[in-house]
C-alpha positions in Angstrom: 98.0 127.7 88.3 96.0 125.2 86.7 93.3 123.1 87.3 91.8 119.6 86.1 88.7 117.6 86.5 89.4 113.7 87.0 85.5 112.3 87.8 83.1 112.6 90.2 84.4 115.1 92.5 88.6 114.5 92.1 90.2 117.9 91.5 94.1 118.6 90.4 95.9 121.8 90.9 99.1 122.7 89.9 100.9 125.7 91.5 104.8 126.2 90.2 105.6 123.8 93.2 103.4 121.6 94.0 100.6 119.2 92.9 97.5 119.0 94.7 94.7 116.3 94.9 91.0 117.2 96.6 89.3 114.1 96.8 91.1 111.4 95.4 88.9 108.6 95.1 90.6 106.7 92.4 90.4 102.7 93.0 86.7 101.7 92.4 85.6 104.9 90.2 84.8 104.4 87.0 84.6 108.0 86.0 88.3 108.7 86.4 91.3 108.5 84.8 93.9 108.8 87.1 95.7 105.4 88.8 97.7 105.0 91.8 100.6 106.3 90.5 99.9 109.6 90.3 102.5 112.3 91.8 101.0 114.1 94.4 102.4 116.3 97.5 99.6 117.7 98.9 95.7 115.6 99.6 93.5 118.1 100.6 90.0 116.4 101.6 86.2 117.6 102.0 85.1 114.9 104.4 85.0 110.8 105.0 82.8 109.5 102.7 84.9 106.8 101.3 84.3 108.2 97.6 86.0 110.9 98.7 89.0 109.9 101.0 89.2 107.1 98.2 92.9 106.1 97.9 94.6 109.0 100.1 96.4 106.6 102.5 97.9 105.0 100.0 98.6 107.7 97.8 100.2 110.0 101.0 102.2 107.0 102.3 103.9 106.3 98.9 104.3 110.2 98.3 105.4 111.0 101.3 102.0 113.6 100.9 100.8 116.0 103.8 97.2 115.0 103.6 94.9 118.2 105.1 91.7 117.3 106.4 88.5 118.3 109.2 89.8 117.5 112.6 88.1 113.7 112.9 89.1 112.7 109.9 92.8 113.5 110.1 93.0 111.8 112.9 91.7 109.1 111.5 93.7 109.0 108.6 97.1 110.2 111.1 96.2 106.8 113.0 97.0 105.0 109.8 100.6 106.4 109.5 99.9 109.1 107.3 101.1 112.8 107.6 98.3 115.1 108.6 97.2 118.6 109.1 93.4 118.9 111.1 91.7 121.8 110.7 88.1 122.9 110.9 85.1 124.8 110.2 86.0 128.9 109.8 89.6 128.2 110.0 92.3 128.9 107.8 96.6 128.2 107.5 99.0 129.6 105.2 100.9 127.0 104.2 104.2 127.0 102.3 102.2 126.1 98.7 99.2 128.2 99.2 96.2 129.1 102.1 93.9 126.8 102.9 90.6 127.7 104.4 88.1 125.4 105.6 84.0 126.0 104.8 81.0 124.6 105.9 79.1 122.2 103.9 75.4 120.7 104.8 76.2 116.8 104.4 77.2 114.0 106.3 81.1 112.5 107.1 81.8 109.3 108.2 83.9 106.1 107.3 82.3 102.7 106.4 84.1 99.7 106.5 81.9 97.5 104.6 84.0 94.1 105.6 83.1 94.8 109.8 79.6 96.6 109.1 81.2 99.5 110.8 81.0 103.2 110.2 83.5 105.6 112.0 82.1 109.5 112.3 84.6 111.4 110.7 83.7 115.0 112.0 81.7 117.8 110.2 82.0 117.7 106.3 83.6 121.1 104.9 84.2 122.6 101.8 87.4 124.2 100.7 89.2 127.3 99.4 92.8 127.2 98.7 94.3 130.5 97.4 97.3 130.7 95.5 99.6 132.7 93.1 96.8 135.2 93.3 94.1 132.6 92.5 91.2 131.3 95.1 89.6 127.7 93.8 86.7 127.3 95.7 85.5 123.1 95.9 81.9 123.0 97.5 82.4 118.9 98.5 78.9 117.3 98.7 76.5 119.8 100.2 72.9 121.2 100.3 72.5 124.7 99.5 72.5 126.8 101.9 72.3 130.8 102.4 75.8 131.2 104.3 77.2 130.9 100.4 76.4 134.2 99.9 78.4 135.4 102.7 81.3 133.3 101.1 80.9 134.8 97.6 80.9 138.6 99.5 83.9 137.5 101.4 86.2 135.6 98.8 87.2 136.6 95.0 86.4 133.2 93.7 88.2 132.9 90.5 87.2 129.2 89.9 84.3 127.1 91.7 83.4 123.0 91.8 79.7 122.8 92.9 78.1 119.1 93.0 75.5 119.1 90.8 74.1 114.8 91.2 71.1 115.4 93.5 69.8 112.6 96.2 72.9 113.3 97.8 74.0 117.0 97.5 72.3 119.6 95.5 71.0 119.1 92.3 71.2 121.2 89.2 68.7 123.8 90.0 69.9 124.1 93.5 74.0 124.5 91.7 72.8 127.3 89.8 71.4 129.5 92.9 74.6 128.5 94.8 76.9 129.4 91.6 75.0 132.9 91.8 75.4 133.7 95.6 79.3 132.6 94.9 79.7 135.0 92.4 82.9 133.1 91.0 84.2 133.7 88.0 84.1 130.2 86.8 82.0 127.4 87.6 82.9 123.7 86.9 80.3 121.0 87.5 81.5 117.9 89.8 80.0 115.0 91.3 77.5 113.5 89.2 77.2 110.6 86.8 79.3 108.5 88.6 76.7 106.4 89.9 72.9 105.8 88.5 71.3 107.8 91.2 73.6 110.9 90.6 73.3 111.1 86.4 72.7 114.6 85.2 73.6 116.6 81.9 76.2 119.3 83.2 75.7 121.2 80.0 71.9 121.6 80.8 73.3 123.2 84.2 76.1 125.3 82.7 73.3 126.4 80.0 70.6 127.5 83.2 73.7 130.2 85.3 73.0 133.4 85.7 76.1 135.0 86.1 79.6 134.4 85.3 80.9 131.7 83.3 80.8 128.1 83.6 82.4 124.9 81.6 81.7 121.1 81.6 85.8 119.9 82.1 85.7 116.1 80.5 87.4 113.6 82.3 91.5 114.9 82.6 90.3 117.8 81.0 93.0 121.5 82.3 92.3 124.8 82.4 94.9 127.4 83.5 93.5 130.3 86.2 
């Protein structure tokens, strides 16, 4: 399996089958370097911040993708014409490419449209663990710390782990390297930050502050193999 970082929090994996997206938010990111024409069968998603659901309509309608998401925001996105799995919170489906299992996260999930003024609630915002080919990736999404991560790291062999690291909206650096601790993974990869003003940090001042296990700064289209 392996892995790659594409800005802010937009996450590739490639089994033998399939490719995966988390997160896609591709149009309007300056951090990325992926376009709309990337391959993709599978769109798994954190929550409905629209830097997050970014360009998965478009992307599962011209892929034919199954896009997997919280409850809400599948429903959402199903209303749209696109192929959807919900799920939620604590829950967790083997699917043909891999499991998918379905965290909390301490953040917010809704939709804005910013031509109406209108924001649609998009559920509870989640994190993710997909397990495959003996391999569990965990991606945080936008989150707070909080003490439940330690019950994930006890209950999950986390070979590879995205933790946001921008602050004002999810946990900053110092915050990252308590969470990377209680996760216990085996490798930690720094997301979400720099993007934007508000969420610039140095990644390699975090990486240099963990206490355990190993942790690497991927560039922009940067792979690693698990």
């Amino acid at each position: 399996m392996k892995v790659s970082y594409h800005g802010h929090s937009v996450v590739k994996i490639i089994t033998s089958e399939k490719s995966i997206l988390i997160d896609p938010f591709i149009t309007g990111n300056g951090s990325t370097d992926l376009d709309t024409n990337v391959q993709v069968d599978v769109i798994l998603l954190t929550h409905g911040h629209n830097d997050h659901v970014g360009d998965t309509v478009e992307l599962a309608k011209k892929n034919n993708a199954l896009v997997i998401a919280p409850f809400e925001l599948a429903t959402f996105l199903g209303w749209q014409g696109v192929n959807v799995h919900p799920m939620h919170i604590g829950g967790k489906h083997q699917f043909d490419f891999g499991t998918v299992k379905l965290t909390q996260a301490f953040h917010g999930s809704s939709y804005t449209d910013e031509e109406t003024k209108q924001i649609t609630y998009t559920g509870m915002p989640s994190g993710i663990l997909f397990s495959a080919e003996g391999k569990t990736i965990f991606h945080a999404g936008d989150t707070a710390l909080f003490s439940d991560m330690k019950l994930i790291g006890e209950m999950n062999s986390i070979d590879v782990a995205f933790l946001p690291i921008g602050d004002n909206f999810t946990m900053g650096p110092e915050d990252a390297v308590i969470a990377a601790d209680w996760l216990r993974a085996k490798v930690v990869i720094p997301v979400h930050y720099n993007t934007f003003p508000v969420i610039e940090q140095d990644p390699n001042e975090f990486i240099k502050k963990l206490k355990n296990g190993v942790g690497y700064v991927l560039k922009t289209g940067d792979e690693m193999t698990v």
